[in-house]
N, C-alpha and C positions, 0 to 999 in steps of 0.2 A: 436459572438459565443453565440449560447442559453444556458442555463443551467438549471439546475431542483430544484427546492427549495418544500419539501414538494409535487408534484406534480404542483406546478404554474413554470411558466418559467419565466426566469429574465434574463434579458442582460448583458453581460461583458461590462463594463465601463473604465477598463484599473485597472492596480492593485495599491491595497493603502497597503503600508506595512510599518513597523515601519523603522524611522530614524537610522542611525547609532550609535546615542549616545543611544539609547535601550538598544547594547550590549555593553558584556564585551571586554576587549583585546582580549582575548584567543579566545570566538565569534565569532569578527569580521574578527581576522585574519583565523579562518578556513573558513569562509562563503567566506574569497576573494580567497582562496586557490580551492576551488569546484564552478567552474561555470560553469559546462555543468551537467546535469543527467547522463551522463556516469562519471564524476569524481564524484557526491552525491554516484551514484552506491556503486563506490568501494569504499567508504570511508565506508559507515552501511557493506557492506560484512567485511569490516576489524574488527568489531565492535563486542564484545560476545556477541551471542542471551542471550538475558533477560529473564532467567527462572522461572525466581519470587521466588526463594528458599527460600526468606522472607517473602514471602507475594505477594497479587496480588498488581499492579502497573499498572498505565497508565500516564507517565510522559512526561511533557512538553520537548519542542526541548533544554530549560535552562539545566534542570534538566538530559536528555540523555547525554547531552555535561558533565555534572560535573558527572555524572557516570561511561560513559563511555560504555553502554551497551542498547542495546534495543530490544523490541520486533516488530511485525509486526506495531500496530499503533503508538508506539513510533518509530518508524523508518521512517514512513509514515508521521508524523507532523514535525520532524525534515527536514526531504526532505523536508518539504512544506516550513517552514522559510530559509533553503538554498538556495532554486531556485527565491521564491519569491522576495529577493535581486537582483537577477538577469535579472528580469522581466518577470515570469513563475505566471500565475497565480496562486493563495493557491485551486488545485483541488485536490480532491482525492476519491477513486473509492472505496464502499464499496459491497464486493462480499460475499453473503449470504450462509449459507453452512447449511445442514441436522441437522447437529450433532451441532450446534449452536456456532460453532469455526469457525466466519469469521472472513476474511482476509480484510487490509485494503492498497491500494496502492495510491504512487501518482502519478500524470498522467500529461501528458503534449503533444504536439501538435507540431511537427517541418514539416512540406513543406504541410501543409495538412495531415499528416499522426497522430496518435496515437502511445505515448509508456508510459512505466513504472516504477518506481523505487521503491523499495521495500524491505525489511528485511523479511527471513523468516527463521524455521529450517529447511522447505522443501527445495531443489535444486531447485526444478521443479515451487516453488512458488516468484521469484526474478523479477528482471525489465524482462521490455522487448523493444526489441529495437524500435523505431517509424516509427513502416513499418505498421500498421495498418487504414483500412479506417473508420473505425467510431469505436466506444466505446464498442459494441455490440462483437466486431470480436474481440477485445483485451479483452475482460472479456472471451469467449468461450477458448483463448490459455491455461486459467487458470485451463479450464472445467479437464482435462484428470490426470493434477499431481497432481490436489485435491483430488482425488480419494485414498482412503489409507481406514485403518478399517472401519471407520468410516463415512467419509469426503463427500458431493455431493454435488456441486455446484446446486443453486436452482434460485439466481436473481444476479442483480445491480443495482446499481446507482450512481450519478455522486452527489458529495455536491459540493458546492464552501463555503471554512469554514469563509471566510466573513462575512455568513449569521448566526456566532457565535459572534457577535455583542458585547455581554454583557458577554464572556468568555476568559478569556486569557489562551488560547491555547499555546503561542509562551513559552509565561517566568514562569509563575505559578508553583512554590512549590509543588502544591497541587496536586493530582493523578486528571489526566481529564475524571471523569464518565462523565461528564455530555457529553461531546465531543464521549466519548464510547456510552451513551445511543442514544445522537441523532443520530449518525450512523446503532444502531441497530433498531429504530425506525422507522427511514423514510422509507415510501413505497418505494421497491425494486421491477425493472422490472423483470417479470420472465425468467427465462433458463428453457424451455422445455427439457429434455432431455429422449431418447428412455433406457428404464429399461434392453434391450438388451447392449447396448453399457457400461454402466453402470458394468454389471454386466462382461462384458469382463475386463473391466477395473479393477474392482478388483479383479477376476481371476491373473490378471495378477500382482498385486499389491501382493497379498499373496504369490503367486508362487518367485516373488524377493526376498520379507521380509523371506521366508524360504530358501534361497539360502545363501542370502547377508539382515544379520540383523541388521545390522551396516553403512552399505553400502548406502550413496547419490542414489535415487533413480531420475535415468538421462537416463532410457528406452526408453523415449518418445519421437515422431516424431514433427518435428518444433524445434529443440533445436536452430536452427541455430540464432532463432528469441529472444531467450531470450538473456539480456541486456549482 
């Protein structure tokens, strides 16, 4: 499998993840507890969105577990030390957005196919199942519930957080900017998208949020495909 590091390509080598004596008890018995992305799934759906009421945060997979709560890249690093136990490699998709609230997911690979796992507030922004043929088609599923006031899907790309070498991601205490910045940093393929379709979309976005202002926004075609 190729990968994209900064724009060079790097080879997957098989995955190196931390030993079991890393974790704690508690750890280790959730990580034997979720072996498949659909059990990671619903384990962050069970999880309260991390609203930062304190303060902004970006906290390691340690630090989610002794909270108990996470947002979209605290949901997405923790997926990555779950699976990675499991023999998934630590990938995850950063999707670039207008309004500078991107989304970050983790991605994995089952019969040839592409899917997702994922924390979000959105509905519309969660896993998605691994029915996708390349990377390109599973970031576009994203394109349509991103759409809200705000919201427009603009790029991607693929990190493998390996290439985070000198950062502990996994366990650290510390809020992970630096793990936020490289993701907002790295050059992002773009998503063309027509200012027509766009602008349907939020049409149709406002017409909801005036109807149902409270209401899971779950309008969207393809649902069957999310996780």
């Amino acid at each position: 499998m190729k990968l994209f590091r900064r724009g060079v390509t790097i080879r997957d080598r098989g995955v190196s993840s931390p030993p079991r004596t890393a974790f704690t008890r508690r750890e280790w018995e959730l990580i034997q507890r979720h072996r498949t992305p659909e059990q990671v799934q619903r384990f962050l759906r069970s999880l309260p969105y991390n609203r930062e009421k304190g303060g902004e945060t970006q906290r390691s997979f340690r630090e989610v577990i002794r909270h108990g709560e996470a947002h979209c890249l605290e949901g997405a690093l923790a997926a990555t030390v779950i699976l990675e136990q499991h023999g998934y490699p630590p990938l995850v998709l950063s999707l670039d957005s207008q309004d500078n609230l991107d989304h970050v997911i983790f991605v994995f690979r089952r019969r040839g196919r592409w899917g997702s796992v994922a924390r979000s507030r959105d509905a519309g922004l969660h896993g998605r199942r691994p029915v996708f043929r390349s990377l390109r088609d599973l970031a576009w599923s994203y394109f349509d519930p991103y759409v809200d006031f705000t919201g427009r899907l603009q790029g991607y790309q693929l990190v493998d957080l390996r290439t985070l070498t000198d950062y502990d991601w996994r366990f650290s205490p510390r809020n992970m900017w630096k793990a936020e910045k490289f993701l907002i940093d790295i050059p992002h393929r773009p998503m063309r998208s027509s200012d027509r379709r766009y602008r349907r979309l939020l049409r149709a976005y406002r017409e909801f949020r005036r109807r149902h202002p409270d209401a899971p926004a779950v309008f969207y075609r393809g649902r069957e495909r999310w996780m």
